[in-house]
ROBA-126129 format. One record per residue: residue in three letters; x, y, z of N, C-alpha, C in turn. Coordinates in nm, 4 decimals. Example, Ala and Ser with C-alpha at 12.3 -4.5 7.8 and 13.67 -1.06 7.14 Angstrom:
NODE  code      n_xx      n_yy      n_zz     ca_xx     ca_yy     ca_zz      c_xx      c_yy      c_zz
NODE   ALA    1.3190   -0.5690    0.7800    1.2300   -0.4500    0.7800    1.3200   -0.3300    0.7800
NODE   SER    1.2850   -0.2250    0.7080    1.3670   -0.1060    0.7140    1.2900    0.0030    0.7870
END
This chain:
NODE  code      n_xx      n_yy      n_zz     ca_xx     ca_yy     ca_zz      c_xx      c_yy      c_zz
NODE   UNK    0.0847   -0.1176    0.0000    0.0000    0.0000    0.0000    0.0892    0.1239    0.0000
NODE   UNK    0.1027    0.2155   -0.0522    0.1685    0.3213   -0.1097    0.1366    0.4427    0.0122
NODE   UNK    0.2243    0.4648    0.0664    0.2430    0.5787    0.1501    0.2065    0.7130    0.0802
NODE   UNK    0.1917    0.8443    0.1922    0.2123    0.9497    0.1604    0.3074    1.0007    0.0259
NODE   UNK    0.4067    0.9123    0.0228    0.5280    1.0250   -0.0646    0.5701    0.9607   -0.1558
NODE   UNK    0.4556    0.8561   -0.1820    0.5149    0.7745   -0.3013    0.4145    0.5742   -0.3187
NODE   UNK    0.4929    0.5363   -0.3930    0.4630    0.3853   -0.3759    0.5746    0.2820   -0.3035
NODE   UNK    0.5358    0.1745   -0.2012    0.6069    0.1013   -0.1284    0.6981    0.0683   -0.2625
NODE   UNK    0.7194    0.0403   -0.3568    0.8400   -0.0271   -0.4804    0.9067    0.0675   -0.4607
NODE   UNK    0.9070    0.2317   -0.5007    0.9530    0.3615   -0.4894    1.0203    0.3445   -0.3643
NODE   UNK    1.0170    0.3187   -0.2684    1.0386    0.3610   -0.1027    1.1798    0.2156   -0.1108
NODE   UNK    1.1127    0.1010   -0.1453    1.2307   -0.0040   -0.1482    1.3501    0.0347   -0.2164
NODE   UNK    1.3268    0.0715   -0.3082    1.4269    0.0881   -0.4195    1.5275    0.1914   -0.3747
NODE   UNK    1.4431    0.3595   -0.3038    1.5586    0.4410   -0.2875    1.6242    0.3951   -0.1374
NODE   UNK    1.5880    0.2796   -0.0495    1.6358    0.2281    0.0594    1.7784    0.1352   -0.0148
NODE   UNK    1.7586    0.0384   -0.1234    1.8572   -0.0414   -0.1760    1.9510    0.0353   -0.2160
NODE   UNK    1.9344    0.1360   -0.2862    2.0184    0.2857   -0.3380    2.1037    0.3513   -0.1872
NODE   UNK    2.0472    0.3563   -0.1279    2.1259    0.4017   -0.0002    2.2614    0.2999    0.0453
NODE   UNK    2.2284    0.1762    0.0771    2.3294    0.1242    0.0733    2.4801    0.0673   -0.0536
NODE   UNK    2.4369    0.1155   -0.1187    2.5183    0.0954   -0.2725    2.6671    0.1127   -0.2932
NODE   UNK    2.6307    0.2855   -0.2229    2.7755    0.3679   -0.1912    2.8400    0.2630   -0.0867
NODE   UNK    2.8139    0.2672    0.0292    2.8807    0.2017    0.1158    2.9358    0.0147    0.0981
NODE   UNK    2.8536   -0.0626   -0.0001    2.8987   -0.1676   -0.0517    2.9817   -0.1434   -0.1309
NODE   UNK    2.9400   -0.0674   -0.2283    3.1157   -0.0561   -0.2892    3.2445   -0.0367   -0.2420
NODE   UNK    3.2233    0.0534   -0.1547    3.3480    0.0559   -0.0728    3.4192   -0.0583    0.0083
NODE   UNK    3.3273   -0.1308    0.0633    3.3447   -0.2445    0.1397    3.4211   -0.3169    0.0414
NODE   UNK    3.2668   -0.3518   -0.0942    3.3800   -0.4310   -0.1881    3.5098   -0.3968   -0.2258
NODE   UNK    3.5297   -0.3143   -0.2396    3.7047   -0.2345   -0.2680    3.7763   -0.2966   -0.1920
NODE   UNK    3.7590   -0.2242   -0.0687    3.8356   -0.3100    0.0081    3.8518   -0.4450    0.0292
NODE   UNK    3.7898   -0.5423    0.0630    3.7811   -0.6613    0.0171    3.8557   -0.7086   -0.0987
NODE   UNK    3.8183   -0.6685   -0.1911    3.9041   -0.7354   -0.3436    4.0715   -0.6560   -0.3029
NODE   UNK    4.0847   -0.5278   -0.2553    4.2265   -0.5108   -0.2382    4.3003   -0.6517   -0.1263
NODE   UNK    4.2019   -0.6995   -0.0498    4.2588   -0.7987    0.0150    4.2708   -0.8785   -0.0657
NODE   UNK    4.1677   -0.9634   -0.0941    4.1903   -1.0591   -0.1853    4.2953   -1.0609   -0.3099
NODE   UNK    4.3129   -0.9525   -0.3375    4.4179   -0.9743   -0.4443    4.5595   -0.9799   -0.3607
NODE   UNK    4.6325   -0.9371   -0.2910    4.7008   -0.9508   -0.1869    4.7023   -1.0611   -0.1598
NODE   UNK    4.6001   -1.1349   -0.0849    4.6455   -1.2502   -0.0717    4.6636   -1.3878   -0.1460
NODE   UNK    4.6242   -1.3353   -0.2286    4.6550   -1.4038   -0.4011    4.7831   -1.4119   -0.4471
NODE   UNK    4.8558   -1.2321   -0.3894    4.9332   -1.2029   -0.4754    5.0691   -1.2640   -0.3952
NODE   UNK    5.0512   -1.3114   -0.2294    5.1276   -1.3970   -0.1776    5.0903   -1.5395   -0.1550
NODE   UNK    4.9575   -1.6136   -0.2207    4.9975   -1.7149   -0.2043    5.0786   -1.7355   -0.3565
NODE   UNK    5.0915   -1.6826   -0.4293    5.1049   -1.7178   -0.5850    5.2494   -1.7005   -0.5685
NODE   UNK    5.3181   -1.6316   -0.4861    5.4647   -1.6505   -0.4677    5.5552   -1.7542   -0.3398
NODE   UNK    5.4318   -1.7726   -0.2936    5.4884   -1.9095   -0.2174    5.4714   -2.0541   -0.2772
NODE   UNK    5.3791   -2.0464   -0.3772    5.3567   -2.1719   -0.4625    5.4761   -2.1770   -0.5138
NODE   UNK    5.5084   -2.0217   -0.6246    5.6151   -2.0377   -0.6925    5.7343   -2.0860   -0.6288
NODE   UNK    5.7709   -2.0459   -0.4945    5.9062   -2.0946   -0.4237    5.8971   -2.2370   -0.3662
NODE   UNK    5.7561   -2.3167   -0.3729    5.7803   -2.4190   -0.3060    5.7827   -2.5102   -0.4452
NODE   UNK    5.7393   -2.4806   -0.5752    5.7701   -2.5312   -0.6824    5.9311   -2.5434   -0.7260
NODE   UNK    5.9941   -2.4076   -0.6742    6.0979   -2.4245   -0.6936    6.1989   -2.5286   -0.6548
NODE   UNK    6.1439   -2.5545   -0.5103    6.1920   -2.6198   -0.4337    6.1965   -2.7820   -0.4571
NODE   UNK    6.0948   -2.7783   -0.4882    6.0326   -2.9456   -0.5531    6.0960   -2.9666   -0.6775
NODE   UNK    6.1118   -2.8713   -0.7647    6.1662   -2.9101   -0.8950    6.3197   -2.9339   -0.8935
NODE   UNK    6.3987   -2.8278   -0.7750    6.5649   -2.8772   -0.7628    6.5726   -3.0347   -0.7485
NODE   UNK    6.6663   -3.0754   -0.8294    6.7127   -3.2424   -0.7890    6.7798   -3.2103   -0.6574
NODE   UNK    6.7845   -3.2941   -0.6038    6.7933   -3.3644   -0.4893    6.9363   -3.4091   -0.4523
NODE   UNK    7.0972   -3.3486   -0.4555    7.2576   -3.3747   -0.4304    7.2334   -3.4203   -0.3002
NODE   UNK    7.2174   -3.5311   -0.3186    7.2733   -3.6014   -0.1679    7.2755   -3.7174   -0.1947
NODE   UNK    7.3457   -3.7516   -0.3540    7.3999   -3.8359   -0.4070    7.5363   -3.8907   -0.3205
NODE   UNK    7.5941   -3.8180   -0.3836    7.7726   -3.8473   -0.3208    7.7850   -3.8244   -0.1891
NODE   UNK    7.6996   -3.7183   -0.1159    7.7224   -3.7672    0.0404    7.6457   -3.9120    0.1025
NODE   UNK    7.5926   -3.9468    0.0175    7.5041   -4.0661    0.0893    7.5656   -4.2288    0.0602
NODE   UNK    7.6586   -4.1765   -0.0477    7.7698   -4.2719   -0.1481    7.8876   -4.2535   -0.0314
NODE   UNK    7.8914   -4.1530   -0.0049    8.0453   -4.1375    0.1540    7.9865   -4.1777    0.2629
NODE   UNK    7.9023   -4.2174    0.3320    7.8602   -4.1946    0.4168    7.8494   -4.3703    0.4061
NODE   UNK    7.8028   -4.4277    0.2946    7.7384   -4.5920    0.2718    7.9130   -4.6333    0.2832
NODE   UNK    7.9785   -4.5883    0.1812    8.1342   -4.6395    0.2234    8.1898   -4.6641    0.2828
NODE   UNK    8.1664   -4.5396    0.4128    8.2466   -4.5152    0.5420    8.1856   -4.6561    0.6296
NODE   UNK    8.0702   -4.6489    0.5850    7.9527   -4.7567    0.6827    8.0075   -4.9005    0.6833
NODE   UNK    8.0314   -4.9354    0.5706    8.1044   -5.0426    0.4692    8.2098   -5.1001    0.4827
NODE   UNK    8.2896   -4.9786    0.5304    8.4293   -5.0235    0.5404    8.4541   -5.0516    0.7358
NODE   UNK    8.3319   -4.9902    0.7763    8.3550   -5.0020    0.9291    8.3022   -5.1371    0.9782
NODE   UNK    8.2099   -5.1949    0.9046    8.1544   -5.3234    0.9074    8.2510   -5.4311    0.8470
NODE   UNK    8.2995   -5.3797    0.7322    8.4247   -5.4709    0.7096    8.4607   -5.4981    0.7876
NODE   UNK    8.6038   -5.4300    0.8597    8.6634   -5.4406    0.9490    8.6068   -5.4776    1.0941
NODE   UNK    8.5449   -5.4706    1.1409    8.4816   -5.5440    1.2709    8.4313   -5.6937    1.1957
NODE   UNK    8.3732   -5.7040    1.1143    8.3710   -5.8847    1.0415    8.4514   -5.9633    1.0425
NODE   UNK    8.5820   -5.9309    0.9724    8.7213   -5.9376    0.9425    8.8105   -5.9322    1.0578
NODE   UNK    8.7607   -5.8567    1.1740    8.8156   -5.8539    1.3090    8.7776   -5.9812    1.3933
NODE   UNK    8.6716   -6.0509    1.3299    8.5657   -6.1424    1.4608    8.6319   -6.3109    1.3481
NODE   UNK    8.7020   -6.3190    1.2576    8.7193   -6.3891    1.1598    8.8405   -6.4484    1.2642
END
């Protein structure tokens, strides 16, 4: 039923209009977050990709290390002989 100063559609509409300004702003802000935190997870992906894609040198220390192991077991075998 239509008030004094208009029709209830009229009255909704300039109420939805009122809040408009102030959602936009909100949204602004918001998407400035969101892109931010976009814009650091997208560089921690990149560094943990990095990380994953380096091969793996712990070739030859694990080749010194099996040797050393090797030769210490030798010798205590070879000791009990």
């Amino acid at each position: 039923m239509p008030d004094a100063n208009g029709s209830p559609t009229l009255d909704r509409i300039e109420r939805a209009l009122e809040f408009l300004p102030n959602y936009r702003v909100q949204f602004r802000e918001e998407h400035k977050v969101l892109l931010a935190a976009q814009a650091a997870l997208t560089d921690r992906l990149n560094k943990l990709t990095e990380r994953v894609d380096k091969p793996l040198d712990l070739g030859s220390r694990s080749d010194d290390r099996l040797n050393a192991l090797i030769t210490v077991v030798d010798g205590l075998v070879r000791r009990q002989q």
